[in-house]
N, C-alpha and C positions, 0 to 999 in steps of 0.2 A: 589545304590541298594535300594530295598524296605524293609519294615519291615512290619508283619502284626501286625494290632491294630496301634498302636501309629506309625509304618510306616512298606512299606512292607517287608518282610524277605528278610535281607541282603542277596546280592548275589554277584556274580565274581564282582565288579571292578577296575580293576587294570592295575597293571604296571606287564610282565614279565622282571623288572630289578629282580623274583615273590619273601612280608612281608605280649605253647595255653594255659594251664593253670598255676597259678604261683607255686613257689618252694619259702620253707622259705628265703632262701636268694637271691631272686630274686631282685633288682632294685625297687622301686615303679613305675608302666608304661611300666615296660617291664616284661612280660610273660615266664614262663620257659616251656620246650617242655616237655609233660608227658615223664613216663617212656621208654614205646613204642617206643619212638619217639626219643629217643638216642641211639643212636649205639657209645659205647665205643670204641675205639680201638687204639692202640699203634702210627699205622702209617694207613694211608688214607685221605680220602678228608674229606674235612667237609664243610657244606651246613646251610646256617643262611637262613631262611625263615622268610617275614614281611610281616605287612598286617593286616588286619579283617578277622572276622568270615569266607568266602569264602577261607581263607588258613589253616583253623583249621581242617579240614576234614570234617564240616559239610555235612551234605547229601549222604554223602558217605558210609554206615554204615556197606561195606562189603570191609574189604582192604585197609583203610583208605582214606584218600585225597590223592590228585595232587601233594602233599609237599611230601607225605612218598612214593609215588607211584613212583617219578621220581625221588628219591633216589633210589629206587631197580632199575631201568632202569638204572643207573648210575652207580651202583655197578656190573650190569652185563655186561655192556656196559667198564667199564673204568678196570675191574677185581680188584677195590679195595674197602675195605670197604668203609664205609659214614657216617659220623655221622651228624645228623640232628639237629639243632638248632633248634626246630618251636618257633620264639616268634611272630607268629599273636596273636592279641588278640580282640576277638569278641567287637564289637562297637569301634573298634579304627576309627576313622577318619583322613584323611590324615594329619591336620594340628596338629594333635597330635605324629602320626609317624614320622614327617620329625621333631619336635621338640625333639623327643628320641634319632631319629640319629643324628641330628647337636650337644645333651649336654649330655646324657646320656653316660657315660665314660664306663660301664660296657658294653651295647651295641655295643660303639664304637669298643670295644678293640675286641668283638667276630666279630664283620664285619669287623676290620684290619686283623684278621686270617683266616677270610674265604678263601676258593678255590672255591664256588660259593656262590651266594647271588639271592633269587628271590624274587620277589614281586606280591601277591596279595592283591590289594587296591581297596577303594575309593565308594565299597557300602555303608558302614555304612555312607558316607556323605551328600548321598542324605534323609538320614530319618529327615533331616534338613527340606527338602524341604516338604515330604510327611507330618511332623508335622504342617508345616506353611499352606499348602493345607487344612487337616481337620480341624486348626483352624479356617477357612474363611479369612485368614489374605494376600493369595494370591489363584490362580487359574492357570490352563494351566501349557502348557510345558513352558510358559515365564521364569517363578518362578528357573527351573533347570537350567537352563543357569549360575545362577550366583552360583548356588551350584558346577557346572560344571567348572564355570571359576576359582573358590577358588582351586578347586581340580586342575587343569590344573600347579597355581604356585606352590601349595604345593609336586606333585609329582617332581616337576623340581629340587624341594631343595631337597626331598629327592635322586635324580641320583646324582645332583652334589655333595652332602654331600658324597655318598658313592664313587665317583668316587676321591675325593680328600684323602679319607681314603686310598683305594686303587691304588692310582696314582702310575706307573711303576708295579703294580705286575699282576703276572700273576690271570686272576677273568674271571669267567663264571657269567654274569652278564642277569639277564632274569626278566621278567614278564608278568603273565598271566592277559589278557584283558577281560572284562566283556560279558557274551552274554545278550543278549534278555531273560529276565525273568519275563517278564507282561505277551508275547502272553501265553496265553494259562491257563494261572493261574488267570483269572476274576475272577472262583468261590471263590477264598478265599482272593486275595486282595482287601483293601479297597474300598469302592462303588464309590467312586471320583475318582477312575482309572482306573475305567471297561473302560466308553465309549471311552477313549483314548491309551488303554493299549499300542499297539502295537506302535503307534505313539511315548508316552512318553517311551518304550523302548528299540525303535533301538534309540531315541535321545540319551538316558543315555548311551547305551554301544558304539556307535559311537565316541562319544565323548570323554568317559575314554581313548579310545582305543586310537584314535589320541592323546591323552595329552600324557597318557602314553609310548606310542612308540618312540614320538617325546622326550619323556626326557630322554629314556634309551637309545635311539642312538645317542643323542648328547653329550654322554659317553661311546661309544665304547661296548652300553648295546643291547641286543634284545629283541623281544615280541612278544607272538603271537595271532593270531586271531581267538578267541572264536569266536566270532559275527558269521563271515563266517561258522566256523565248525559246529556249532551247530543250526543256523537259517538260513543258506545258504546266497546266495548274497546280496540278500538285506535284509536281518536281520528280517524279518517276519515270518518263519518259525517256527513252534508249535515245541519246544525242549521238551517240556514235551512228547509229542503224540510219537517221536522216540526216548524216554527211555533216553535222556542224560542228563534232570532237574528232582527233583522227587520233585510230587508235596507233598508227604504227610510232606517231609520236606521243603516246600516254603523259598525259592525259590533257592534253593544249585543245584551245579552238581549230579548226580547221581551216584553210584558206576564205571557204564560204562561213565559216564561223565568225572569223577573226572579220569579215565584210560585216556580217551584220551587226556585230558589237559597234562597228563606226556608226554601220546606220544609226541604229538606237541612240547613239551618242546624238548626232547630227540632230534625232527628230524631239531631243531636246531644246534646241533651239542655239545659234551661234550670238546670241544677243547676249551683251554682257549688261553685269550689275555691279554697283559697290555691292564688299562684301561689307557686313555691319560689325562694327568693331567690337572689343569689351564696351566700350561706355556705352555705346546702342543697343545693350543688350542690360546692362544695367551694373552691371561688374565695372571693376577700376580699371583704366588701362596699364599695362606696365611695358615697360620695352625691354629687352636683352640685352647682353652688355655683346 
């Protein structure tokens, strides 16, 4: 995703396997969910959310995010409480998440408990690229490919990290995929993205989207498809113009954005599965120390 200024404002990209601010005894690198955003309770599900700023609730500013949204859909869907985990944390980049999940013991130990796990990722990854762009140090959509291809192994370590934490338990395993968040938003992102906006990105969320997908289903994970929902078939469609990016916060879902990402989650199904381990898959298992 973009950031404006120094790159365009982070937006959806990710994984629905769908990974806000810290708590004194948090982890360093791992992010506590505000208050809001925990639901106490004795007995119910519990829901670890990871990711960048696109799972913190940004843009959202009536009713939170996707993360706390389809916890309520969950809660009325499943009749039990939820308590929310959110440790996205705004500019995490994937190869910084998939290193929290593979060593971060505190982390780990809330992802072995979870009954689901989501993930929104992999905008903050491309400000990599949009920095290299305004320095003149590259040009074009060429430059994202290899931002793209870094993201493509980082999100795979992160599924199979959680999918070995989780091996035989029962996990609702998801993440939400990036849309189109150039068309339509020239007037405020950086001038080296106007004349390609739409082009560089259906490239960026096509892309997340296949990484992603591809690494949550080869863990027994699902995901869904922003791109479609929000920009139509072929990913061109102005999301800001039909209310589901807003632009005054570039480049986030929108309130009614950030609703239908739950839905879309939700019409996944809240039915959980074992995830299948290495050895179910035919690989040795290992543990971490």
């Amino acid at each position: 995703m973009t950031t404006i200024g120094a790159g365009t404002a982070s937006a959806l990209l990710t994984a629905l396997i769908t990974v806000v601010d810290c708590s004194a005894d948090t982890p360093p690198g791992v992010a506590s969910a505000p208050a809001s955003d925990a639901t106490s309770a004795a007995t119910g599900l519990r829901l670890v959310a990871l990711g960048d700023s696109s799972s913190t609730g940004a843009g959202g500013t009536e009713g939170g995010g996707w993360v706390r949204r389809y916890a309520d859909l969950l809660q009325a869907k499943t009749g039990q409480p939820v308590e929310v985990l959110n440790r996205a944390s705004k500019g995490q980049a994937s190869d910084s998440l998939a290193s929290q999940v593979e060593s971060n013991q505190a982390l780990r130990d809330e992802l072995a408990q979870a009954d689901y796990i989501v993930i929104g990722a992999g905008g903050a990854d491309l400000n990599d690229g949009d920095d290299a762009w305004a320095a003149g140090s590259c040009s074009g959509p060429a430059w994202y490919t290899t931002v793209l291809a870094d993201y493509r192994t980082n999100i795979a370590r992160v599924a199979s990290s959680i999918a070995e934490l989780r091996t035989d338990k029962p996990t609702v395993f998801r993440a939400v995929t990036p849309p189109n968040v150039l068309t339509g938003a020239e007037k405020v992102i950086p001038p080296f993205l106007r004349a390609t906006a739409t082009e560089i990105g259906v490239l960026q969320a096509r892309s997340a989207r296949e990484s992603t997908c591809t690494a949550l289903r080869a863990h027994g994970g699902e995901c869904i498809d922003v791109l479609t929902a929000f920009n139509g078939a072929d990913g061109t469609t102005d999301a800001y113009a039909s209310g589901l990016l807003n632009l005054t916060s570039c480049c986030y879902g929108s309130a009614q954005g950030q609703q239908r990402m739950a839905e879309l989650l939700i019409q996944t199904g809240p039915t959980d599965s074992a995830l299948p381990g290495p050895a179910a898959r035919g690989g040795p298992r290992t543990r971490r120390a």
